[in-house]
C-alpha positions as a printed NumPy array, in Angstrom:
array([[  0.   ,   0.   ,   0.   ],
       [  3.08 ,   2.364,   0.948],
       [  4.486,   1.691,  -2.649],
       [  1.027,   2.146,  -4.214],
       [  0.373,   5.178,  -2.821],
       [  3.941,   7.195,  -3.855],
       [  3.532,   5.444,  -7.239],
       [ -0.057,   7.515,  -7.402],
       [  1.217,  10.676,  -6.089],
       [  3.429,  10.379,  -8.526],
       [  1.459,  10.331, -10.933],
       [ -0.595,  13.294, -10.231],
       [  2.175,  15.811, -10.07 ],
       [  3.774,  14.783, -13.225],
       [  0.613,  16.241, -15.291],
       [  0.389,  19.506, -12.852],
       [  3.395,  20.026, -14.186],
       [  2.865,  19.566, -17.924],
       [ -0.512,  21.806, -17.369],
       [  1.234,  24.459, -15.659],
       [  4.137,  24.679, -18.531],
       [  1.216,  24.473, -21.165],
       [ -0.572,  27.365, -19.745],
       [  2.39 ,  29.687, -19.239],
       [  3.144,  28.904, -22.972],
       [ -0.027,  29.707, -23.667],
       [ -0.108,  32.676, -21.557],
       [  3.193,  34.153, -23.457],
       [  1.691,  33.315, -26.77 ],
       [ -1.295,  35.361, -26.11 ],
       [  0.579,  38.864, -24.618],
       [  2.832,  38.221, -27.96 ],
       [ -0.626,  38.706, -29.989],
       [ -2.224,  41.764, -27.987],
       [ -0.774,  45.322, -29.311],
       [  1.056,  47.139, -27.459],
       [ -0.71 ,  50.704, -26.681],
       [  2.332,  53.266, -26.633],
       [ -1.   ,  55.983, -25.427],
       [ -2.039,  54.08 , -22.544],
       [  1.856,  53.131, -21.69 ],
       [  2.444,  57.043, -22.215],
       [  2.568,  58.887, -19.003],
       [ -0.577,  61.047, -18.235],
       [  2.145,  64.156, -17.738],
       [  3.873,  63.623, -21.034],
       [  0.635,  64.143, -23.135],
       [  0.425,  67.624, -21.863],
       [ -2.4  ,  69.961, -19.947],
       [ -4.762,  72.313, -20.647],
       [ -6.023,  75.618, -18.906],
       [ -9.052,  78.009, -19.768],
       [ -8.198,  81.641, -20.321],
       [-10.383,  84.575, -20.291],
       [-13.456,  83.393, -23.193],
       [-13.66 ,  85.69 , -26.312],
       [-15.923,  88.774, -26.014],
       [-18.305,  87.111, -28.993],
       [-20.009,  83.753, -29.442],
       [-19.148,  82.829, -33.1  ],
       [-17.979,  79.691, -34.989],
       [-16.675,  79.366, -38.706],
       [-13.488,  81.69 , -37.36 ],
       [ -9.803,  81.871, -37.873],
       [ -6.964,  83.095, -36.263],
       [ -3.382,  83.814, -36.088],
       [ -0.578,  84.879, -33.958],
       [  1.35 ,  88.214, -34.296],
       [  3.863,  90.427, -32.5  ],
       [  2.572,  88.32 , -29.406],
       [ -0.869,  88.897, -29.997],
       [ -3.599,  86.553, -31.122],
       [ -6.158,  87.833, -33.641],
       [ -9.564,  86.26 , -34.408],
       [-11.626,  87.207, -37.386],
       [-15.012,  86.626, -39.12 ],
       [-16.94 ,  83.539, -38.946],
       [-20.861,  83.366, -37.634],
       [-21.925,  85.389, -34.632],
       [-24.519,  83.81 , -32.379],
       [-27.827,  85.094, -34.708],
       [-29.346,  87.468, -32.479],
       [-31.767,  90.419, -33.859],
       [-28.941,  92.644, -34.355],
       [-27.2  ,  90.582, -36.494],
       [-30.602,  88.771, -38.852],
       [-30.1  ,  91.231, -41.802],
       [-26.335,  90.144, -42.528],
       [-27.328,  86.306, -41.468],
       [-24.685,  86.592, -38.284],
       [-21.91 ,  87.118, -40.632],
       [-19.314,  89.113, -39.179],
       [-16.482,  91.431, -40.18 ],
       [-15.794,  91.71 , -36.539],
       [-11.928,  91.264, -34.949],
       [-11.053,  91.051, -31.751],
       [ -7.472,  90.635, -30.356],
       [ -6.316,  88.5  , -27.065],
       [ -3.341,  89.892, -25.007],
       [ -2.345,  86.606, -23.356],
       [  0.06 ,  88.965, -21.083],
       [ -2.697,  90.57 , -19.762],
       [ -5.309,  87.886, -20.566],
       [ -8.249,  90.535, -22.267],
       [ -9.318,  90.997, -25.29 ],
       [-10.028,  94.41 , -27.388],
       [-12.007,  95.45 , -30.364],
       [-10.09 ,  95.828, -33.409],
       [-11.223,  97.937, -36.876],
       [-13.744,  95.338, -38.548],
       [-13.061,  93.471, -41.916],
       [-14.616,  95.626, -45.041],
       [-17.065,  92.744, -45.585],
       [-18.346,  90.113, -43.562],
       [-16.487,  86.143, -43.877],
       [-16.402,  83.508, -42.755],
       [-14.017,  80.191, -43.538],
       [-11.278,  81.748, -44.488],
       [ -7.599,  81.342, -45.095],
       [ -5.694,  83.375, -42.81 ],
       [ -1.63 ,  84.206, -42.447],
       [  1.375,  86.524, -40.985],
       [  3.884,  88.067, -43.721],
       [  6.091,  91.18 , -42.556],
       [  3.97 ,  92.28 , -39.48 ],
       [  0.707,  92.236, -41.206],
       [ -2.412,  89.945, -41.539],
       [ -4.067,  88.708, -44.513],
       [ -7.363,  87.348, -44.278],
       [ -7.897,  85.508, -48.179],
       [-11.338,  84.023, -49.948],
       [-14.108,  82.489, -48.088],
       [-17.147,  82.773, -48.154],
       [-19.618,  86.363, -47.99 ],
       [-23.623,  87.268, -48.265],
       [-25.224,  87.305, -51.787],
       [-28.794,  87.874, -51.666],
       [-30.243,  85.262, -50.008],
       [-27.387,  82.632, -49.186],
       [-24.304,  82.7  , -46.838],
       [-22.027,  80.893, -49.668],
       [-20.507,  83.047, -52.21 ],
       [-17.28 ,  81.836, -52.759],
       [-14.826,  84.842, -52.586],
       [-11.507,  85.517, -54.158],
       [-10.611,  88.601, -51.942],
       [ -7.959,  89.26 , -50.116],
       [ -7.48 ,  92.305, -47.307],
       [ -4.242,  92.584, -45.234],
       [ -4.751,  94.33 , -41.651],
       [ -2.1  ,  96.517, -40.098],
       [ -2.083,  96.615, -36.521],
       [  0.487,  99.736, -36.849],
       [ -2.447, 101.831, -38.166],
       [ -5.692,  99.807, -37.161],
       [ -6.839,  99.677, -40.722],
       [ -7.458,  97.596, -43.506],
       [ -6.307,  97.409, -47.335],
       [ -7.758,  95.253, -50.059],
       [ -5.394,  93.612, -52.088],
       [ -4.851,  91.477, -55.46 ],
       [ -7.431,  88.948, -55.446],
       [ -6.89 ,  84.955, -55.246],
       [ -7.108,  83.428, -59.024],
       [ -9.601,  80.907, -57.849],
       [-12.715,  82.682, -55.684],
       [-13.505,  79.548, -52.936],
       [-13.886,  79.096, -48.697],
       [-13.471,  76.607, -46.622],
       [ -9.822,  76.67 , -47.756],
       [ -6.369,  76.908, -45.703],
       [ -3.467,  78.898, -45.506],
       [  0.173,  78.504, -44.934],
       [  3.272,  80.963, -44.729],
       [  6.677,  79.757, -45.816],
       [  9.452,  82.153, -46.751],
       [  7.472,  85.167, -46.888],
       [  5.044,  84.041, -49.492],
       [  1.405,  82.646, -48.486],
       [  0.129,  79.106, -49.517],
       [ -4.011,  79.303, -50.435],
       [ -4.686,  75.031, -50.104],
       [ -8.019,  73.669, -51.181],
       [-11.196,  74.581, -50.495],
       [-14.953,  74.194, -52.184],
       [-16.378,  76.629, -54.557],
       [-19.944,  74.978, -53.885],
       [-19.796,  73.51 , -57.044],
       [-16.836,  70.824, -56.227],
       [-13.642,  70.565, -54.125],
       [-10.346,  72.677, -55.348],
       [ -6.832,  71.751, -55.896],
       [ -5.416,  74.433, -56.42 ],
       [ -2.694,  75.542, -54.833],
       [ -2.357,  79.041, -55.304],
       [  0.969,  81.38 , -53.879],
       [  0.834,  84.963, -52.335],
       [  3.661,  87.365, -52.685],
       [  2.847,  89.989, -50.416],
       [  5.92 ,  92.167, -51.46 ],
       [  4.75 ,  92.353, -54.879],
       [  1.224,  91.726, -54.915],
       [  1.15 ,  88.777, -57.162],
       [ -0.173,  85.   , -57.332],
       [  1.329,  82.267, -58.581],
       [  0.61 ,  78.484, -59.092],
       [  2.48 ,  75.527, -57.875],
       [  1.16 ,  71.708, -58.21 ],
       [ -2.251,  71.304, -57.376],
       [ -3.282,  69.23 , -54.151],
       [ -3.079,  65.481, -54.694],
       [ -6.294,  65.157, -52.515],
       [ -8.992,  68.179, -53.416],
       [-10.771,  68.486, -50.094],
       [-12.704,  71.456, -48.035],
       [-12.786,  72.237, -44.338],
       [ -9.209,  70.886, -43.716],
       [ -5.949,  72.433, -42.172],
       [ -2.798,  73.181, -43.067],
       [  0.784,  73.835, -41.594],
       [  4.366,  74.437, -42.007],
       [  7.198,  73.045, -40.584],
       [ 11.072,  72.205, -41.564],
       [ 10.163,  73.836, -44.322],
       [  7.586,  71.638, -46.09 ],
       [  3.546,  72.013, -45.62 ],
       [  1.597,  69.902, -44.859],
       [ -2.053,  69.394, -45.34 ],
       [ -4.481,  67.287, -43.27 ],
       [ -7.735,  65.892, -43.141],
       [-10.754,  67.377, -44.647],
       [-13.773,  66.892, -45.891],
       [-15.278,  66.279, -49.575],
       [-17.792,  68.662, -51.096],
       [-18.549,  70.103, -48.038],
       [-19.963,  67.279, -46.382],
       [-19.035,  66.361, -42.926],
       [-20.474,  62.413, -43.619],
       [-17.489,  61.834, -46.23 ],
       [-14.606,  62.772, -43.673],
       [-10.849,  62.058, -44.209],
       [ -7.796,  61.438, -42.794],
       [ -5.464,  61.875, -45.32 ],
       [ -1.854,  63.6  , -44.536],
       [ -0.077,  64.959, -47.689],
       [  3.243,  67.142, -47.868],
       [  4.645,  69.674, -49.966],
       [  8.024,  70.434, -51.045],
       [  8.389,  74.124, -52.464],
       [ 11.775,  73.17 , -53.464],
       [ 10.536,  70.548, -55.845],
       [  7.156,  71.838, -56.118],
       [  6.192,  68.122, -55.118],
       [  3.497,  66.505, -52.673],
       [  3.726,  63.135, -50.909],
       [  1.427,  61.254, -48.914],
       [  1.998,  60.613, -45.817],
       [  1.346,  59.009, -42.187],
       [ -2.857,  59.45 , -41.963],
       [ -4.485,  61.44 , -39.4  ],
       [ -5.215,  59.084, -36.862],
       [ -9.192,  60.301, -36.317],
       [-10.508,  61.292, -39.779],
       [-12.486,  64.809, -39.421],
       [-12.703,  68.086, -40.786],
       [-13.346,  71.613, -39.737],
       [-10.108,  71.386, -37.881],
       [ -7.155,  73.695, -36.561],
       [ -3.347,  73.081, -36.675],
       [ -0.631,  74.888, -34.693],
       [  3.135,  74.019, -34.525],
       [  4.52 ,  73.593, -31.386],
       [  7.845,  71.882, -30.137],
       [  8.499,  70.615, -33.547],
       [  5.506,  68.95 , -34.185],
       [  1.752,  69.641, -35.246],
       [ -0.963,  69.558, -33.416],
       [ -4.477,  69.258, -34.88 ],
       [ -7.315,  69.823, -32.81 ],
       [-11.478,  69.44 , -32.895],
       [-13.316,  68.738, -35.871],
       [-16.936,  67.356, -36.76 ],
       [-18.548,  64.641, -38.311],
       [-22.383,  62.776, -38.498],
       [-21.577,  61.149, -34.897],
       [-21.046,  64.523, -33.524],
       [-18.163,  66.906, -32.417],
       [-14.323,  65.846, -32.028],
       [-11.998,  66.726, -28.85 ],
       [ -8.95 ,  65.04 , -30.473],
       [ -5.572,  66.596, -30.404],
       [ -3.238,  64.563, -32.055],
       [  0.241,  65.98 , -33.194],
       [  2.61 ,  64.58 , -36.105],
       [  6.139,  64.409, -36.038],
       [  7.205,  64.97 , -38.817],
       [ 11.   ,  63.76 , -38.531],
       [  9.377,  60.182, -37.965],
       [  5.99 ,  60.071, -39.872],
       [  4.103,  59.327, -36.606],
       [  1.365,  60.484, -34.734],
       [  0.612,  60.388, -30.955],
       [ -2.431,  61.598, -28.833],
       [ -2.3  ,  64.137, -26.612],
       [ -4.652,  65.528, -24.133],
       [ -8.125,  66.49 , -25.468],
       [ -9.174,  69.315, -25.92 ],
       [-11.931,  69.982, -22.784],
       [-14.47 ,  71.202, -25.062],
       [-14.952,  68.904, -28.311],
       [-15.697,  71.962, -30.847],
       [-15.709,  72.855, -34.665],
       [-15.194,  75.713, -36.792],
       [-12.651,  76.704, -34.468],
       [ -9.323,  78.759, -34.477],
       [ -5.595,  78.267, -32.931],
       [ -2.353,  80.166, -32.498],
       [  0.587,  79.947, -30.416],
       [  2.231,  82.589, -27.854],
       [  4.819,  81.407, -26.003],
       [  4.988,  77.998, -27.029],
       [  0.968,  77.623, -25.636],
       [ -1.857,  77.131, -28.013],
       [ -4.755,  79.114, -28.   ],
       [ -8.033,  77.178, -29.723],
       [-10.174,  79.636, -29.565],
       [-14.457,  79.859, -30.147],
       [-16.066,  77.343, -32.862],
       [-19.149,  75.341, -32.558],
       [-19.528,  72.639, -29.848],
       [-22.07 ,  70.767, -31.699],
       [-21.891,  69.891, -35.607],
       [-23.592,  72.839, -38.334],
       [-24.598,  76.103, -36.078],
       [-23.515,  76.477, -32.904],
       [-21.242,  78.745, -31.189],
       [-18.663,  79.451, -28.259],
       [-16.618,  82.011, -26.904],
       [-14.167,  79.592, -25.8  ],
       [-10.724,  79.579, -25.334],
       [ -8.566,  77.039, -24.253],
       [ -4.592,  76.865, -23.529],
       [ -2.722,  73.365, -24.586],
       [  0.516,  73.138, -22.606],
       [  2.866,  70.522, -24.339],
       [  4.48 ,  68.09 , -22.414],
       [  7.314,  70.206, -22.945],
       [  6.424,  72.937, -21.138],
       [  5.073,  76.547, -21.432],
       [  8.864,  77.856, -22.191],
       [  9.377,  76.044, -25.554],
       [  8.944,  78.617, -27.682],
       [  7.162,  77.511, -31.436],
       [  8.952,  76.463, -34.343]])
């Protein structure tokens, strides 16, 4: 019985054994096949923080801004309707500037028309504010091909050479001193064109079209290339995309790149700590508090914080290596928000912007 008993003992532990190895194989096979999440491994601290700064004086959506001499400007767009506003259909020529020093804002002289999604960039102290879209009888759409540089010196506003191609909904991009006009929707279909502002002599010029004609989308430059994201096609928020593309001015060339991780449109970029970060957007499921920033040395994206209020329509700069996003609509089509909300990057409020 002694003997019989160590022989069965025996015998039980040798399978416990095999079972145990089988299911640590097992185990290891199975954490080989899960992907690894480099978001949720990323700390909390390294995807940045955000802080709300003193809202805009006016509700509005549609807007879009830009940084200069320290200052952030915000023009155009929709107002919240109100009966003051019915006759021009809440279209505004309004401007209003935000001293982040002192965080307030001040009234600045208006546009000469009302607009709203335009392109909007910085050349040689001065703003230009180019196409979009104005009042025309009944509708809000007329595509424009204006153009009207603003100059804080004097508080006034001069119209210049107009855009070849009148269209809104389009974006803008400095690079050398010259300003890139990048897509956009004439209401009849999407535009690639690609069309190049020389301030200092008041010309345009053409360059090679956008690979991927698309509305609503953003654009940015950095290490001297631009690059163009997302977007929408024919105005329509249901047919959303996430394609990246890059130009080359030096070989007047554009390559596709890494996709936007979330495909969206009505979106803002800003270039911070040598990357670019695009933020909101809107689609048929709603409105998008994404911020996800390319690197553009590596071709990858990452996600940082969200924004605290998902939001459309919207506009960014950056002062101080901070990013304003500033008003735009928190729900998709008509809404409004005098919003404005500070990204810190992860590395910190003294980087200044590239």
């Amino acid at each position: 019985m002694p003997h019989s008993r160590r022989s069965s003992a025996k015998g039980i532990r040798l399978p416990v054994r095999l079972i145990l190895l089988m299911a640590s194989f097992l185990a290891g096979l199975f954490l080989i096949a899960l992907p690894i999440s480099t978001e949720s491994a990323q700390p909390e601290s390294d995807r940045g923080t955000w802080h709300t700064a003193a809202p805009a004086p006016t509700k509005r959506t549609e807007v879009a801004a830009a940084a200069m001499d320290g200052k952030i400007f915000v023009v155009g767009g929709f107002e919240k309707p109100s009966l003051g506003n019915v006759v021009n259909f809440a279209i505004t020529p309004s401007v209003e500037m935000y001293d982040s020093t002192t965080d307030r804002w001040a009234s600045k002289a208006s546009m000469p028309v009302g607009l709203h999604h335009v392109g909007i960039g910085v050349v040689g102290g001065r703003l230009y504010v180019i196409g979009g879209y104005s009042q025309s009888t009944f509708s809000v759409w007329n595509p424009v091909a204006t153009v009207y540089a603003y100059d804080p010196a004097t508080d006034s506003w001069t119209e210049r050479a107009p855009m070849p191609t009148a269209r809104g909904a389009l974006s803008v991009s400095e690079h050398e001193g010259k300003l890139y006009a990048i897509g956009g929707y004439d209401r009849k279909a999407n535009n690639a064109q690609v069309e190049v502002y020389d301030p200092v002599r008041n010309v345009w010029t053409t360059v090679a079209p956008l690979p991927t004609p698309r509305d609503h989308l953003a654009t940015a430059t950095i290490g001297g290339k631009i690059y163009a994201f997302g977007g929408r096609l024919n105005g329509d928020y249901s047919r959303n995309l996430a394609v990246t593309e890059r130009y080359d001015p030096a070989t007047d060339r554009w390559t596709r790149v890494s996709d936007l991780p979330t495909a969206r449109s009505g979106i803002t970029a800003a270039v911070v700590a040598g990357k670019i970060d695009v933020f909101g957007g809107e689609g048929v499921a709603g409105t998008f508090n994404e911020n996800e920033a390319y690197d553009p040395v590596r071709d990858t994206w990452q996600r940082l914080a969200p924004m605290p209020t998902a939001r459309h329509g919207l506009g960014s700069a950056v002062v101080q290596g901070r990013i304003y996003v500033i008003s735009g609509g928190p729900t998709p089509g008509g809404s409004f928000s005098d919003l404005n909300e500070v990204f810190d990057t992860a590395l910190g409020s003294n980087q200044k912007a590239d």
